[in-house]
N, C-alpha and C positions, 0 to 999 in steps of 0.2 A: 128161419131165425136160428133155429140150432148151424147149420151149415155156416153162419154169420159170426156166435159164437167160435166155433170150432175153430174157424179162421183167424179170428182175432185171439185165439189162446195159444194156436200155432203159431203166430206174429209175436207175443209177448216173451214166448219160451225162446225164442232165437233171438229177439233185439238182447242186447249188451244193455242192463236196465242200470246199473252203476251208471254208464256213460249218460242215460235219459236222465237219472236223478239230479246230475252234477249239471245236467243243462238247464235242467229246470230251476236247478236252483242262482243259476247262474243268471236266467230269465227275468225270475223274480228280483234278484235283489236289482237287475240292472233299470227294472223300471220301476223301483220304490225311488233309485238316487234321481230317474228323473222326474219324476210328481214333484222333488222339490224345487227342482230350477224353474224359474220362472222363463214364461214364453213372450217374445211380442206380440203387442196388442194386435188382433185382428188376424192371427195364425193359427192354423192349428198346433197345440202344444206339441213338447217333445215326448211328454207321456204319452200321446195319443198317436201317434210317429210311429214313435219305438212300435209299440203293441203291436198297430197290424201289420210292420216290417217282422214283428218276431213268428206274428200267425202266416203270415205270406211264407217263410223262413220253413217254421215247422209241418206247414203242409207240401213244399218244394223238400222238405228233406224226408218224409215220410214216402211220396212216391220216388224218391230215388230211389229210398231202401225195399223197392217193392223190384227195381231193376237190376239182374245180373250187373257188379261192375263189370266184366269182363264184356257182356255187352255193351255194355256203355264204351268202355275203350276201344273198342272194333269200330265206331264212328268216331274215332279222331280227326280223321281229313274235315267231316262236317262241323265237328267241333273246333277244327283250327280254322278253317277257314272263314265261321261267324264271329270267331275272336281277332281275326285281321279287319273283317269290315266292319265293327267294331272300334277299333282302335283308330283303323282309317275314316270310318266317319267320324269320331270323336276328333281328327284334327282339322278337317274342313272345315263342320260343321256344330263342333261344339262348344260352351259356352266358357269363353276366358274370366276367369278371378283374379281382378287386378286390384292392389291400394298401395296407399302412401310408400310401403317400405318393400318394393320394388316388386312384390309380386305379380306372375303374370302366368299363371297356370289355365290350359284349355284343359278338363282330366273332365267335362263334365257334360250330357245333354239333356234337352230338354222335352217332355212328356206331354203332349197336351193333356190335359187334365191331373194329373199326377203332380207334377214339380217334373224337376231333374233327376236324375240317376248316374251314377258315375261308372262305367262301362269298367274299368278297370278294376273295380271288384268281382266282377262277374268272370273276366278274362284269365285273375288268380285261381277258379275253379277250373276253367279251361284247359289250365296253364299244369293245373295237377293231372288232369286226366292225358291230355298229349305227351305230358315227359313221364311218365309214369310208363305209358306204352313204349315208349320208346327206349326207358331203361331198360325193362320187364325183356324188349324183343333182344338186344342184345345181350344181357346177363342169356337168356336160353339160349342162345346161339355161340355164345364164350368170345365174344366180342367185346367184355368191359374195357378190357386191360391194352387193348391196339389204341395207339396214340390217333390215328385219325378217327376212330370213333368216338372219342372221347371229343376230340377236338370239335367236332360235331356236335355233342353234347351243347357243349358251351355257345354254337352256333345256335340252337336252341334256344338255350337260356337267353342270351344277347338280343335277341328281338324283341319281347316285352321289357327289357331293359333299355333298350336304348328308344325306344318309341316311348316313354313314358319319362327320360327322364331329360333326351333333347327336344323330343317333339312337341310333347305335353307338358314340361317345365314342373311334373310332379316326383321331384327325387326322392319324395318320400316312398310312394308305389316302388319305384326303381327298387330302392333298398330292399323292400320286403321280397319281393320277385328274387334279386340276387341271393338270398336268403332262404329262400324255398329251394331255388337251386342247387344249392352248399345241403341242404340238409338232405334230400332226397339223391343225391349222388354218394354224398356220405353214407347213408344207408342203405346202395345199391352196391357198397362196394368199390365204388370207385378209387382207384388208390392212391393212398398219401403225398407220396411225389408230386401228382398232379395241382393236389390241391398247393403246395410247397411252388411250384410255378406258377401257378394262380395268383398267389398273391406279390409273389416278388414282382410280376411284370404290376400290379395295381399299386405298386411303393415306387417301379420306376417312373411310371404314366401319373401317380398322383402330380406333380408341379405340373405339368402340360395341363391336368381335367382343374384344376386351382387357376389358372393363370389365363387359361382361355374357354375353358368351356361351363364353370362357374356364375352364375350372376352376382353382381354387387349384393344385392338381400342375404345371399344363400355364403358370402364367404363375410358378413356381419353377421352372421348368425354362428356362425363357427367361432370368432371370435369375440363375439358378446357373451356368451352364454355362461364364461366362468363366474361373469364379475356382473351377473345382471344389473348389482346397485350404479356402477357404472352411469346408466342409460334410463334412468327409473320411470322415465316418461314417453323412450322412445322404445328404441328396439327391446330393450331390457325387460319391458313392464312384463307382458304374460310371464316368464319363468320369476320373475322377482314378486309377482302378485300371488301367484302360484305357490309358493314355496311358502309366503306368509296365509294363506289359508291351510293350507296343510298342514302346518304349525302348529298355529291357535288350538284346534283340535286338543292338542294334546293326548290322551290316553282312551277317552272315552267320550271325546266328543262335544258339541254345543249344545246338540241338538237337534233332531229335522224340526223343517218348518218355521224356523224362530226367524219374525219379521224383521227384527235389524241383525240377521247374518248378513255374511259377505256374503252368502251364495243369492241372496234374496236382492241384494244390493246390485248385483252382477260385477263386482269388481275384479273378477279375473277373466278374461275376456274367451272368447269362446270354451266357456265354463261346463258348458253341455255336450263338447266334443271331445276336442283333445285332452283339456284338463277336466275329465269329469273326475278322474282322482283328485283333485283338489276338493272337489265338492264331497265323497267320501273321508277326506280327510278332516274336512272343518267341522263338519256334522257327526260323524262319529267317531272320532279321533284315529291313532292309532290300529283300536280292533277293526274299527270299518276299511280301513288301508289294506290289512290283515288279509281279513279276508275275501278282497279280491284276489288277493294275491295268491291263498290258498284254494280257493275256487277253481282259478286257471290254472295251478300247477295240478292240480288232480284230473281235471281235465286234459293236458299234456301227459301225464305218465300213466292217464288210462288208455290214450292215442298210442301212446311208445307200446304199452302190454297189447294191446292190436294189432300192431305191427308185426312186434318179433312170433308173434301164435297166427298171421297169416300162411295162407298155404300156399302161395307162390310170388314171387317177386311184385307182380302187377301190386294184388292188394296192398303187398308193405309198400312198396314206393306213394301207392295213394296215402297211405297215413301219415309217412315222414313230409309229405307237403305239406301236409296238414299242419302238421306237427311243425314245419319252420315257419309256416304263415302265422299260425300265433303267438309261438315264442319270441319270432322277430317283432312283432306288433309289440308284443307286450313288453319286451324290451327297450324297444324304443321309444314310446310312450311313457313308461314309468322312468326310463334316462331321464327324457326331458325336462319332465315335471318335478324331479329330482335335482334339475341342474346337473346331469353327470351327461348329458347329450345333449346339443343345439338344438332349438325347437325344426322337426322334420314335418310336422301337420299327420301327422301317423295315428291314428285314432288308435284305443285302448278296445282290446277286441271283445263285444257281444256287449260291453258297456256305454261306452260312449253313441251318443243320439248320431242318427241317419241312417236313412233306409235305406236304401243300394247296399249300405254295409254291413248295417244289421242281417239282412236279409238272404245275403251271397255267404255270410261267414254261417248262418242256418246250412246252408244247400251241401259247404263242406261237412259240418259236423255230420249231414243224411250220409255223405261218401265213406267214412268213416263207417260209423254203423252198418252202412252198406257190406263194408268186407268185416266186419263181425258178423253179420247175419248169413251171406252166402258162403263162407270156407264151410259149413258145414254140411253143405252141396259136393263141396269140391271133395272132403273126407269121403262121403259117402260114392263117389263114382270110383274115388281110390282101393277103396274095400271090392268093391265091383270088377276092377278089373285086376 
């Protein structure tokens, strides 16, 4: 029992307990907003969802933190190669989301007993540990700065991108993916110019990806989204329903619980995902908006202060993934809900209901802490030799 102790007061002293605190509190409030939305009859709730995606979540991210990452990245061939079949059985074999307004996304399979699971959040944890190594190998080797390694890079990058957002019809993942890539290159050093060609070839190619490789939904949704009143009943309604429960709010809110809310009513439609800011906005106005919003940004500049006090490239690259998987999320998400972005189906991250996502976005924050707990492994062999 003592030796058990001992253990656990050595584990406490090394976790990063700021970054625990902001999780936990990030935990709680995300499953107070879902106790209030109401579930379908004869489902299990989203409260009930959330929970054991968050306890599945915090015991996958506790034994990560129990594993060298450095270990962990010396299996990336195993890790890249379960996130190819993966992705490759997700387009044989898994399950397409199709309605009225042209959707037709495969991004999902399914569990015997479980439900479904969407492969593609799990493959974003993947996706950090494989490019991570692979920035890490070339920064030590002084290979950032040669254009074919870079251009490699982006061969990289390009695969969970382009499987996700031709294969799968899920642009939204795409987005994030391209966005973890920007951010973890950027923090590896990769240089400016590049990114400066980067983009000018994505401003040439934009009309060809608009003109042909586009769907009808996805290029109404680009031009719906100014003027939702436009479409009030068709394409329009979530950002225009959206935007009027966020409203209402006002300063401090409705209310939780109150039987004739919108949220109670379910008039914004996928009100327990995407727009679960709406549902913070109606019931607690303003502050409740707030402080989501301040919750995640301390959670991103506790990521960033991990980063720049890692002790060698490998760890920071893990955290700048990190670090653009959320920001990109939550950027995207609060766009849309905002009307300042076309609805992308991009859930609002550690908040919004579904386990795959709940769950996989736990496993990153363990990587994270991961390399807060082991750099001082790494100090200590530095001292040594």
């Amino acid at each position: 029992m003592e030796r058990l102790g001992k253990s656990f007061l050595d584990y406490f002293k090394r976790a990063d307990k700021f970054l625990w605190l902001v999780m936990l509190a990030i935990s709680a409030y995300s499953l107070l907003l879902l106790k209030t939305v109401p579930s379908p009859a004869g489902r299990r709730s989203y409260f009930a969802t959330q929970l054991i995606a968050i306890l599945i979540g915090y015991i996958g991210a506790w034994l990560i933190t129990l594993i060298d990452y450095r270990d962990l990245s010396n299996l990336w061939y195993i890790i890249a190669g379960f996130c190819i079949f993966l992705l490759i059985y997700t387009h044989f074999f898994g399950i397409a989301v199709q309605n009225s307004g042209g959707i037709n996304a495969r991004a999902w399979i399914s569990i015997p007993g479980l439900g479904t699971f969407q492969p593609s959040e799990l493959v974003k944890i993947g996706f950090i540990l494989t490019f991570s190594k692979h920035l890490s190998v070339l920064k030590d080797r002084g290979l950032l700065e040669r254009p074919l390694h870079v251009v490699l890079l982006g061969f990289h990058a390009l695969i969970p991108v382009a499987v996700m957002f031709q294969l799968q019809g899920d642009a939204g993942s795409a987005a994030i993916f391209f966005c973890m890539f920007l951010a973890m290159s950027f923090g590896a050093g990769v240089q400016l110019r590049y990114f400066i060609g980067l983009f000018a070839a994505i401003g040439v190619a934009f009309p060809f990806v608009w003109r042909y490789l586009l769907d009808d939904y996805q290029r109404d949704r680009f031009t719906i989204f100014l003027h939702p009143e436009s479409d009030p009943t068709g394409k329009g309604l979530q950002q225009l329903q959206g935007k009027i429960s966020i409203g209402s709010g006002q300063l401090w809110g409705r209310g939780l619980f109150s039987p004739d809310s919108r949220v109670q009513k379910g008039s914004v439609p996928v009100q327990q995902s995407d727009y679960i800011f709406s549902v913070a906005g109606e019931q607690l106005g303003f502050i409740g908006c707030m402080l989501i919003i301040v919750l995640l940004f301390l959670l991103l500049v506790r990521t960033i202060h991990i980063a720049r006090h890692a002790t060698e490239p490998l760890g920071s690259s893990i955290c700048y993934g990190f670090f653009g998987m959320i920001a990109s999320q939550m950027a995207f998400n609060l766009g849309m809900c905002l009307n300042l972005f076309p609805v992308m189906g991009v859930t609002l991250p550690f908040f919004s209901a579904g386990g795959s996502s709940a769950a996989c976005l736990y496993f990153g924050f363990g990587l994270v802490q991961c390399v807060a707990m082991h750099k001082i492994n790494m100090d200590i062999v530095k001292i040594h030799t």
